[in-house]
Structures are given as structure tokens and as C-alpha cells.
C-alpha positions as CSV (number, residue, x, y, z in Angstrom):
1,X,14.6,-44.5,17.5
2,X,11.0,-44.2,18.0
3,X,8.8,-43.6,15.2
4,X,6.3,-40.6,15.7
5,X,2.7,-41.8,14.7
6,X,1.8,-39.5,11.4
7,X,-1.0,-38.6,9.7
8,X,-1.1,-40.3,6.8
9,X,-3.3,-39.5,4.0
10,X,-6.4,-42.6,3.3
11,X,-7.6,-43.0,-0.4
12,X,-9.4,-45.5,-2.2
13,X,-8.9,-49.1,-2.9
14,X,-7.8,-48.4,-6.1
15,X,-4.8,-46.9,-4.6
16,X,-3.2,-48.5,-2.0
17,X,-0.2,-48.1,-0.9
18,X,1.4,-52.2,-2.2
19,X,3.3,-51.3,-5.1
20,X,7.0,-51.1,-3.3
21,X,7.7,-53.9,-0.9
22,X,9.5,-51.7,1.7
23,X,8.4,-50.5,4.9
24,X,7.8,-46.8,5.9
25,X,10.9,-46.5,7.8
26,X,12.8,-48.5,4.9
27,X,11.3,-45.6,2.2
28,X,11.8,-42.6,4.4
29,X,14.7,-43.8,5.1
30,X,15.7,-43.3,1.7
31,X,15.1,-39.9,1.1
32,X,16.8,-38.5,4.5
33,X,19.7,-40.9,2.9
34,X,19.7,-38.9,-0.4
35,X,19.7,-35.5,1.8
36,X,22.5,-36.5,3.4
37,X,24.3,-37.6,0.7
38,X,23.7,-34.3,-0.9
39,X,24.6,-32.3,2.7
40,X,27.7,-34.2,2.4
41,X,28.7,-33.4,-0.8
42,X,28.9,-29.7,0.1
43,X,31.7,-30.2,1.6
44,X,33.5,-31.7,-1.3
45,X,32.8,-28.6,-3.6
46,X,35.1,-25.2,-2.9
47,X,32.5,-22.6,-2.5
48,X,30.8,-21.4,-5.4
49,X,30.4,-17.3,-6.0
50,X,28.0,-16.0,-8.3
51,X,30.1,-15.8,-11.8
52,X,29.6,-11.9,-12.9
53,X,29.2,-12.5,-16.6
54,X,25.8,-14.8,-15.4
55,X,24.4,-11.1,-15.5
56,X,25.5,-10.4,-19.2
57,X,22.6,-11.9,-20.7
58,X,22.6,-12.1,-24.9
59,X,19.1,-10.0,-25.9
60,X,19.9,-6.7,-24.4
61,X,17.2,-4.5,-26.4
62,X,15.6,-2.0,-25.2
63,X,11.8,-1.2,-26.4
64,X,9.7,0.8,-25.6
65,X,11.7,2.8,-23.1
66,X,12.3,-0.9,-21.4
67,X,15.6,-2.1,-21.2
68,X,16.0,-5.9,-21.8
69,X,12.7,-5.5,-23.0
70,X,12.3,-9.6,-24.2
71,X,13.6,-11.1,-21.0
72,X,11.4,-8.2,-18.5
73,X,8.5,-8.8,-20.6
74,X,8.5,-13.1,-20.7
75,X,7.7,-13.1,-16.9
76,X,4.5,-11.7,-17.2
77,X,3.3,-16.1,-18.1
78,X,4.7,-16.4,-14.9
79,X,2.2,-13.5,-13.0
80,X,-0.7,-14.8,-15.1
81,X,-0.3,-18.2,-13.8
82,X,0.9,-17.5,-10.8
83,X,-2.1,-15.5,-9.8
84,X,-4.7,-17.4,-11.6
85,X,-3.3,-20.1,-8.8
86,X,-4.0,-18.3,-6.0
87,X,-7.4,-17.0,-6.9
88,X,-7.9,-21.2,-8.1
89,X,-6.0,-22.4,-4.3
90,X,-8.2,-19.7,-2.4
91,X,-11.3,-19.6,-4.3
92,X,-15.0,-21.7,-4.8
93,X,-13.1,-24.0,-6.6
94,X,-10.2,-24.5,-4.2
95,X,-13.1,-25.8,-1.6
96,X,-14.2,-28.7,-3.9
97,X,-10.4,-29.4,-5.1
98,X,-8.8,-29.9,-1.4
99,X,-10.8,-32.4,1.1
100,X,-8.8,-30.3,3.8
101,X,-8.6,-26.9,4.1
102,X,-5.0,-27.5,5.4
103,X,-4.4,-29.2,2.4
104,X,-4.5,-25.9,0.1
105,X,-1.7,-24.4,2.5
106,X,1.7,-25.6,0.4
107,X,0.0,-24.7,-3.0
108,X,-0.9,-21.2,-1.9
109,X,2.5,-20.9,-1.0
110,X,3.6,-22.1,-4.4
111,X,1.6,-19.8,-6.5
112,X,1.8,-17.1,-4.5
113,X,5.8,-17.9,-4.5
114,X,5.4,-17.9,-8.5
115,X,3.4,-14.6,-9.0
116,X,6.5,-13.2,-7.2
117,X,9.1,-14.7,-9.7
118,X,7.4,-12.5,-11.7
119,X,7.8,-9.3,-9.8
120,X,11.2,-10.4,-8.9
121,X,12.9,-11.6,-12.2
122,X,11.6,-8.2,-14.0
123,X,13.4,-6.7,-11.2
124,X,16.2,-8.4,-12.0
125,X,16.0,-8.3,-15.6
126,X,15.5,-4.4,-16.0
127,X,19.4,-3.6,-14.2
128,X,21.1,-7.3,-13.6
129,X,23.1,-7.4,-10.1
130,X,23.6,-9.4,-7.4
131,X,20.8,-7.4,-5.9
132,X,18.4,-7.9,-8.2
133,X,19.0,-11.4,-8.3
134,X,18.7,-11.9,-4.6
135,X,14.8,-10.8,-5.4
136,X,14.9,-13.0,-8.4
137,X,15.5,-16.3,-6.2
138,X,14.1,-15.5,-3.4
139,X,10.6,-16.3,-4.5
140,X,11.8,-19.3,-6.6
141,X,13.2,-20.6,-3.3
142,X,9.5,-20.2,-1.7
143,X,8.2,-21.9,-5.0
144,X,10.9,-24.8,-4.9
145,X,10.1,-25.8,-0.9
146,X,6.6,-25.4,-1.2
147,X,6.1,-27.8,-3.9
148,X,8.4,-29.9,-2.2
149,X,6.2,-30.2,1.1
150,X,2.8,-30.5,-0.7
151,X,4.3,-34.0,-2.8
152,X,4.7,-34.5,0.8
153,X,1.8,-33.6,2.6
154,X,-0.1,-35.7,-0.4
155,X,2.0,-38.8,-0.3
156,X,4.0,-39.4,2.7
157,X,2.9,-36.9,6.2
158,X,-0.2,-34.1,5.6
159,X,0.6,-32.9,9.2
160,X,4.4,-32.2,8.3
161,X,4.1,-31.1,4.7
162,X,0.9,-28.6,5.7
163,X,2.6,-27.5,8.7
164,X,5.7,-27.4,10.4
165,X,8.4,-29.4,7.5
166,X,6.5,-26.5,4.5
167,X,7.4,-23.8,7.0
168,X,11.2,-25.6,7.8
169,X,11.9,-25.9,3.7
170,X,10.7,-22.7,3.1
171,X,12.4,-20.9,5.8
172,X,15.7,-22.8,4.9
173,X,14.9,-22.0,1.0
174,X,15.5,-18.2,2.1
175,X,18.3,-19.1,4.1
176,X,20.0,-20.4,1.6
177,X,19.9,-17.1,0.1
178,X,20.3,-15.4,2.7
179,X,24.0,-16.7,3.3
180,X,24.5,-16.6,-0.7
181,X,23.8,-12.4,-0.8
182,X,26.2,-12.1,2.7
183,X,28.9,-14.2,1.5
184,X,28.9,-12.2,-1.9
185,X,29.1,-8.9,0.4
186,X,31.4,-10.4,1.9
187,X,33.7,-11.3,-1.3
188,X,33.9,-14.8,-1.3
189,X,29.9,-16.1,-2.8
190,X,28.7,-19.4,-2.0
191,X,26.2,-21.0,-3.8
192,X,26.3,-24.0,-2.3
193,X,24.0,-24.4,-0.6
194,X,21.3,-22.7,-2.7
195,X,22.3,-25.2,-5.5
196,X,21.3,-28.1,-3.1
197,X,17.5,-26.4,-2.7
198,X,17.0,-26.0,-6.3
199,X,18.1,-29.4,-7.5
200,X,17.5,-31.4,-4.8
201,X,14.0,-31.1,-5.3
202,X,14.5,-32.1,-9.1
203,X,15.8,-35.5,-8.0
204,X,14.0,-36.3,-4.8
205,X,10.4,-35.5,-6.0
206,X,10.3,-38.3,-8.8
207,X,12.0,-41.0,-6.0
208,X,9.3,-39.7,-3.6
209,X,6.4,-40.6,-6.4
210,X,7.8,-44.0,-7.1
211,X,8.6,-45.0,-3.0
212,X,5.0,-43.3,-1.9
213,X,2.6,-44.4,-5.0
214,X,-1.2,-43.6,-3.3
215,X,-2.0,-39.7,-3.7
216,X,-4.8,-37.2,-4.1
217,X,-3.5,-34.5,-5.6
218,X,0.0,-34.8,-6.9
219,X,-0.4,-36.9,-10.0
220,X,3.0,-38.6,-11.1
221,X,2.8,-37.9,-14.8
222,X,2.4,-33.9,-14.2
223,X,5.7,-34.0,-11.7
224,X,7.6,-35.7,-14.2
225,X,5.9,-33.1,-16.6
226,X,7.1,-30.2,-14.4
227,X,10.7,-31.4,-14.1
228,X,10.9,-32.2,-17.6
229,X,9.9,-28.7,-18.4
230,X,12.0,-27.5,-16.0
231,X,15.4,-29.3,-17.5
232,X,14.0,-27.4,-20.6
233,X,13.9,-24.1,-19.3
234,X,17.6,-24.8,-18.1
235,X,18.9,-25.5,-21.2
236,X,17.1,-22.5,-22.5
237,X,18.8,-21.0,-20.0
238,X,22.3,-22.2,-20.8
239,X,22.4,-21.4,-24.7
240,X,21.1,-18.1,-24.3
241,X,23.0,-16.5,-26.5
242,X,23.6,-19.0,-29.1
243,X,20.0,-19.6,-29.3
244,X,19.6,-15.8,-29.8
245,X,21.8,-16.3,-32.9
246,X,19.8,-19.3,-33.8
247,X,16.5,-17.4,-34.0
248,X,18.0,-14.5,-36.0
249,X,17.7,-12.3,-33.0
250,X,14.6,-12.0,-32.3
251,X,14.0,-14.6,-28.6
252,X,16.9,-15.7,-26.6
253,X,17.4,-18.8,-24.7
254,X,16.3,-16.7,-21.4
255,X,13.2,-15.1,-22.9
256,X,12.4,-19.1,-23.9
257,X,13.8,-20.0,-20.4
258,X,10.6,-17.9,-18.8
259,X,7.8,-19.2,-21.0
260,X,8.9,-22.3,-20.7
261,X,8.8,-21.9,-16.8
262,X,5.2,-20.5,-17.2
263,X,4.2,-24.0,-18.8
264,X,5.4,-25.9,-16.4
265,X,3.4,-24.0,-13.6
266,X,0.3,-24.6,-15.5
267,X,1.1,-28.2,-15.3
268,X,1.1,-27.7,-11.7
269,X,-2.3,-25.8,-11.8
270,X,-3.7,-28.5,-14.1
271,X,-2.7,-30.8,-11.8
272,X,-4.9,-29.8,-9.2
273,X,-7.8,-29.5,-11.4
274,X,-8.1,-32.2,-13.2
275,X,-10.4,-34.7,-13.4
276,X,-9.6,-38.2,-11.5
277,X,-7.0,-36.6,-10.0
278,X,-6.4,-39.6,-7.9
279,X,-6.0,-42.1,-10.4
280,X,-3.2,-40.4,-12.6
């Protein structure tokens, strides 16, 4: 097969690309092999419907005329950074941070996708249902593919990742959901495939980092920072109601799940601003 010439990104000597000894084709090669490995392994699971006590979640308080006051409340880190992204993507300082303007395209995405979480997951949180939830991901899908395609536009293809692959992921991001909210109407949920775009991600970013070194923006220790956090949050998530017991009642594992999550944004928007980005 032919191999289409790319745009690949140039940086300084300091960073060449020489630290694997495989070819292009050899390392992308690799991650199309992990996809496909996980693509396959759909088919080995029996489809996967949302389980209905996911919605019964441990800290159900109501204050201040709010029901599930705690867990509505603890997305409002995630607005905060969310738009505090934005305003940093699309702003003065977005223009000295991105040496394309293109370049700034998957991280508006991102926080713009992350601002939603907020909207979405109080949504969610204030009546849980399937409904709700479909709102909840949604946005966390957008978030998931767009960071996806900027480690890609910075390490491996900045036409692809800035262009048509972040509007591919993203699109198939909502599909995913899509066919998750149709098969639930339809009684038999699968979650498949929506499981394959939020942990995929999770293990193909830090094999990306170590096959494609050289970068600009995407530092290696803040990814591994982000999906550190983001393991966190899911144990968090996991022991919500024995964590809730833990603390005497007064946080749950969820509540923890969201401020946690806010963190690990911030390590995205640090990312981009800080210094040397380049050399991290």
C-alpha cells in the first residue's frame, strides 16, 4: 500500500524524532494493530446494557431545594476549567501558545467538550436515567476523541489530527452513543462499543507518546498525569458508596469522582501553558 505523504510536525534538535528504532510505517502500524485488536474483541463480549442500579448513586441529599445536591454541585470544577480553556484556546494567549492556528482546533474541542460535562452530568445527576446519561456522555465522548486527535496532530499527522481523523473520532465518539441510547430503547443496551472509545484512549495515548517522542505541545508527563488522575476518578467512581461511609457521609466516591476529573483537565490546560513546553 502506498503511503500518503503527511504533514508532520518539525521541532528542534533537541527533539528529534531517534529515540525508537522503528520506521513510521512500523509505529503506526502499531496503533491500527492495537485498534483492531480492540474492534475484535467486541465480538467476543455479549452485548453490554446499561446496569439500572448504575443510576442509584450513594449520596442522595437534597440541599437547598437541589436534589443530589453533592454530586450536581461537584461539576461546577469541571465548567470552571472547562471554560477557562476555551477563553485560554481562543484568546491573546492561545495566539502565542499554538504556532498554527489549526493547531488550537482539537483543544477547543476538548474544553469546549468539558464545559459541557458540566452542563450534562448536572443534568444527569439532578433525575438519573438513561436519558440523562445519554447527555452525560455525550460531551465526554467529544472530550475523549478530541484529546485523542490533538496527541495526534502534535506527535504523529497535524493535517489528520486538526482536520479530518478529529472530525472522524469525534463523530464516531457520538456514534457510539448514539447506538448505546437506541439499543437501550430498543431493550437489549450495548455498551460496547462506547467502552472501546473511553478506554481505548487510556491505553493508546501513553504507547503513542513512547512510539512518537518529538512534540510541541503534548508533554508526556501531563498525559501520564491525566490518565493517572483519570484511573483515580474511576475508582472514586467505583466505591461510591463505601467511600460515602468512609467519610462519615459527608462526600461520596462520585462527588470525589468529579473533582478529581476537574484536576485532571487543569493538567491538560497546564499543559498547554507551560513553560518549555517542548522539552517535557
Amino acid at each position: 500500500m502506498a503511503c500518503q505523504p503527511l504533514r508532520l510536525r518539525t521541532f528542534p534538535p533537541h527533539r528529534k524524532e531517534n529515540v525508537i528504532d522503528l520506521s513510521f510505517r512500523q509505529r503506526i502500524s502499531i496503533l491500527i494493530g492495537l485498534l483492531i485488536a480492540g474492534l475484535a474483541g467486541l465480538f467476543f463480549l455479549d452485548p453490554i446494557a446499561q446496569d439500572p442500579a448504575y443510576h442509584l448513586f450513594a449520596d442522595t441529599r437534597t440541599i437547598l431545594g437541589i436534589p443530589n445536591f453533592s454530586d450536581v454541585l461537584s461539576n461546577v470544577g469541571l465548567g470552571i476549567v472547562g471554560v477557562l480553556g476555551v477563553v485560554t484556546v481562543m484568546g491573546p494567549r492561545g495566539k502565542v501558545i499554538f504556532h498554527q492556528p489549526s493547531d488550537a482546533r482539537p483543544y477547543l474541542f476538548f474544553f469546549a467538550g468539558v464545559a459541557l460535562i458540566s452542563l450534562g452530568s448536572a443534568y444527569y445527576h439532578w433525575a438519573p436515567s438513561n436519558f440523562g446519561l445519554l447527555w452525560d456522555r455525550l460531551p465526554m465522548a467529544v472530550a475523549f476523541m478530541a484529546f485523542c486527535a490533538a496527541i495526534i496532530a502534535d506527535r504523529i499527522d497535524a493535517d489528520a489530527g486538526n482536520g479530518w481523523l478529529l472530525a472522524l473520532l469525534i463523530g464516531l465518539g457520538i456514534l457510539s452513543l448514539v447506538y448505546w441510547y437506541w439499543t437501550e430503547s430498543q431493550g437489549r443496551g450495548d455498551l460496547r462499543l462506547y467502552g472501546l472509545v473511553q478506554f481505548y484512549p487510556m491505553v493508546a495515548m501513553p504507547i503513542a507518546c513512547a512510539l512518537f517522542p518529538a512534540h510541541r505541545y503534548t508533554g508526556g508527563r501531563y498525559i501520564f498525569g491525566v490518565i493517572a488522575l483519570y484511573g483515580l476518578a474511576k475508582v472514586f467512581e467505583w466505591f461510591d458508596g463505601e467511600i460515602f461511609e468512609i467519610l462519615g457521609g459527608t462526600a461520596s466516591g462520585h462527588t470525589l469522582k468529579h473533582l478529581v476529573a476537574a484536576v485532571a483537565i487543569f493538567f491538560v490546560l497546564r499543559m498547554l501553558t507551560a513553560p518549555r513546553r517542548g522539552r517535557l
